[in-house]
C-alpha positions as CSV (number, residue, x, y, z in Angstrom):
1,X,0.0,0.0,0.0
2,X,3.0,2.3,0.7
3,X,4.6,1.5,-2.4
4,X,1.3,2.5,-4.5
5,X,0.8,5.7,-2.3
6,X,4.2,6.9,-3.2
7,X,4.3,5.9,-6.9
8,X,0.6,7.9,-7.1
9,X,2.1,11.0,-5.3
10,X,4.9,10.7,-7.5
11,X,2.5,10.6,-10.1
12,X,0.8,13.5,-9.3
13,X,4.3,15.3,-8.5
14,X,5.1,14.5,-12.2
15,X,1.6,16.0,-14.0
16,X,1.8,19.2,-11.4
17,X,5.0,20.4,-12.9
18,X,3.8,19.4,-16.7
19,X,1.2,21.6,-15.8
20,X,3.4,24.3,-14.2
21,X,5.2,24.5,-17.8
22,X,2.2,24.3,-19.5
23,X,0.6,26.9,-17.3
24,X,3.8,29.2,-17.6
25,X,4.0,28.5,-21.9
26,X,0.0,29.4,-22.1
27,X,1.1,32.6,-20.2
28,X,4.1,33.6,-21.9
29,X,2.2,33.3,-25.4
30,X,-0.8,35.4,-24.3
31,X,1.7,38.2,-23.3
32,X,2.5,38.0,-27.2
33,X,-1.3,38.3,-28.2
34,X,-3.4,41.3,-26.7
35,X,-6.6,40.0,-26.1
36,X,-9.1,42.5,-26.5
37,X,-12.1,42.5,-24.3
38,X,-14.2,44.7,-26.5
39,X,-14.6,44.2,-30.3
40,X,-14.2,48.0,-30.8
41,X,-10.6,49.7,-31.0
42,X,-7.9,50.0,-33.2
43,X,-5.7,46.5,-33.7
44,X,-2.4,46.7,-35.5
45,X,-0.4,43.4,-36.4
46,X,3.3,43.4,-38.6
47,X,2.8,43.2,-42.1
48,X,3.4,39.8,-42.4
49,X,0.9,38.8,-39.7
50,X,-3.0,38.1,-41.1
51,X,-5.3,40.0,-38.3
52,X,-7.1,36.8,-38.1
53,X,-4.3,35.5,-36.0
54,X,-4.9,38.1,-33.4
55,X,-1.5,38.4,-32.6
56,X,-1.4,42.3,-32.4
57,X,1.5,44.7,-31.8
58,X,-0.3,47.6,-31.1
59,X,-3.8,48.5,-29.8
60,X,-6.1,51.1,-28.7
61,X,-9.7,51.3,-27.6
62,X,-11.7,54.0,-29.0
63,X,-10.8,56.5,-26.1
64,X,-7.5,56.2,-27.7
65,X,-5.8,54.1,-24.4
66,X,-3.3,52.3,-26.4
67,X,-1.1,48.9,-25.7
68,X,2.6,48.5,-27.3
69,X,3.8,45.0,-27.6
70,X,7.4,44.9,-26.9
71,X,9.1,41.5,-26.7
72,X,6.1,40.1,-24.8
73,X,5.5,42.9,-22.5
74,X,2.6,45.3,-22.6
75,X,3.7,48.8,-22.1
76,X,0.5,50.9,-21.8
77,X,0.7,54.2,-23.9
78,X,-1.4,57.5,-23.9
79,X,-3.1,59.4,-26.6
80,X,-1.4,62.5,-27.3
81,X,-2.1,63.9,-30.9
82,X,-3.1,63.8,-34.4
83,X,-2.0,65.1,-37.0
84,X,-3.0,64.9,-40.4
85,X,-1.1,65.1,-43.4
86,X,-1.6,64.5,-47.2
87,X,-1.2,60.9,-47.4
88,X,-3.1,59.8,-43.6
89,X,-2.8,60.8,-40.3
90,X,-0.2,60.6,-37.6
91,X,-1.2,59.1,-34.4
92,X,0.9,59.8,-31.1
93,X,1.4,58.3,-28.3
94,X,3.5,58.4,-25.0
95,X,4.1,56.5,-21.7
96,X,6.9,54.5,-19.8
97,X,10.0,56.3,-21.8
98,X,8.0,54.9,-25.0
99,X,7.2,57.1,-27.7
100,X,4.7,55.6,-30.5
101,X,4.0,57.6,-33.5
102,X,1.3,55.2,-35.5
103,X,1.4,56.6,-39.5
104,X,-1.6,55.8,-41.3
105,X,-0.6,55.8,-45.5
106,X,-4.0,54.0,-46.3
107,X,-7.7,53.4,-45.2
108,X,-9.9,51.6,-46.8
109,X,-13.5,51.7,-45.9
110,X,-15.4,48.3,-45.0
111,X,-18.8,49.7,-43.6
112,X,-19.9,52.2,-41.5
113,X,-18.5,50.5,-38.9
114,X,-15.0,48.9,-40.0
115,X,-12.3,50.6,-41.1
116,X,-8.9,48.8,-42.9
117,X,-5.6,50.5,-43.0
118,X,-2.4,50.2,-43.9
119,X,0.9,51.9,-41.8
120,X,3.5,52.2,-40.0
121,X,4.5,52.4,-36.2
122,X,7.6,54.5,-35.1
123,X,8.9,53.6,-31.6
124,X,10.9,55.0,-29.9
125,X,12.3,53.6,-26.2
126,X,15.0,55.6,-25.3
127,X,18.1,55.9,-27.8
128,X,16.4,53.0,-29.7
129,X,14.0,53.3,-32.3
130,X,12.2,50.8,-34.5
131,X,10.0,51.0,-37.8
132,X,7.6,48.0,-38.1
133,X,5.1,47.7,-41.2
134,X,1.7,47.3,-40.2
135,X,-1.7,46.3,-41.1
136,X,-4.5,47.0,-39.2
137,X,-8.6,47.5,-38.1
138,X,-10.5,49.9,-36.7
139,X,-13.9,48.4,-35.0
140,X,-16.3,50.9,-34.5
């Protein structure tokens, strides 16, 4: 009876820490993926990344509170201007020693709700700074 006690415990021992990594591998991925909990806001994915896959690097809700994806870690971000310009808009954004500038080059018009565009988003994190292609929605 001792002998089955311990070889269950160890059992359980075993599947706790499989879980633990699994646990800790779910976690790590979902810091790569913003998971909206609203369908409205502004998602932004690289170029290369179909927006079906919900793996954004950039979001805002429609009050313009943004997220920045940066190696797995969410740095929140404020709204701090538009501007507009022949070819788009510029969208800025500030917070944590981040600076985003989100350039929009082209919308296209779904529906009165749903707007496509294509850009790109300048960032800026102290002496570095990054230019990512982008694709993205906007959810009305």
């Amino acid at each position: 009876m001792l002998f089955i006690n311990l070889i269950y415990f160890c059992a359980i021992t075993t599947l706790a820490g499989a879980g633990d990594l699994f646990v800790k591998h779910v976690s790590h991925a979902a810091l790569n993926e913003v998971s909206p909990t609203e369908n409205a806001g502004y998602f932004f994915a690289l170029q290369k990344v179909p927006l079906h896959a919900r793996q954004y690097i950039f979001t805002a809700d429609l009050l313009k509170r943004a997220i920045y994806i940066d190696e797995g870690q969410r740095v929140p971000l404020s709204y701090t201007m538009t501007l507009k310009n022949g070819r788009g808009f510029d969208m800025y954004f500030s917070g944590a020693d981040y600076s985003v500038i989100l350039s929009v080059k082209q919308e296209t018009v779904i529906d009165q709700q749903t707007s496509e565009y294509q850009a790109s988003l300048i960032v800026r994190h102290g002496r570095l700074k990054r230019k990512y292609a982008v694709h993205g929605i906007l959810n009305k």
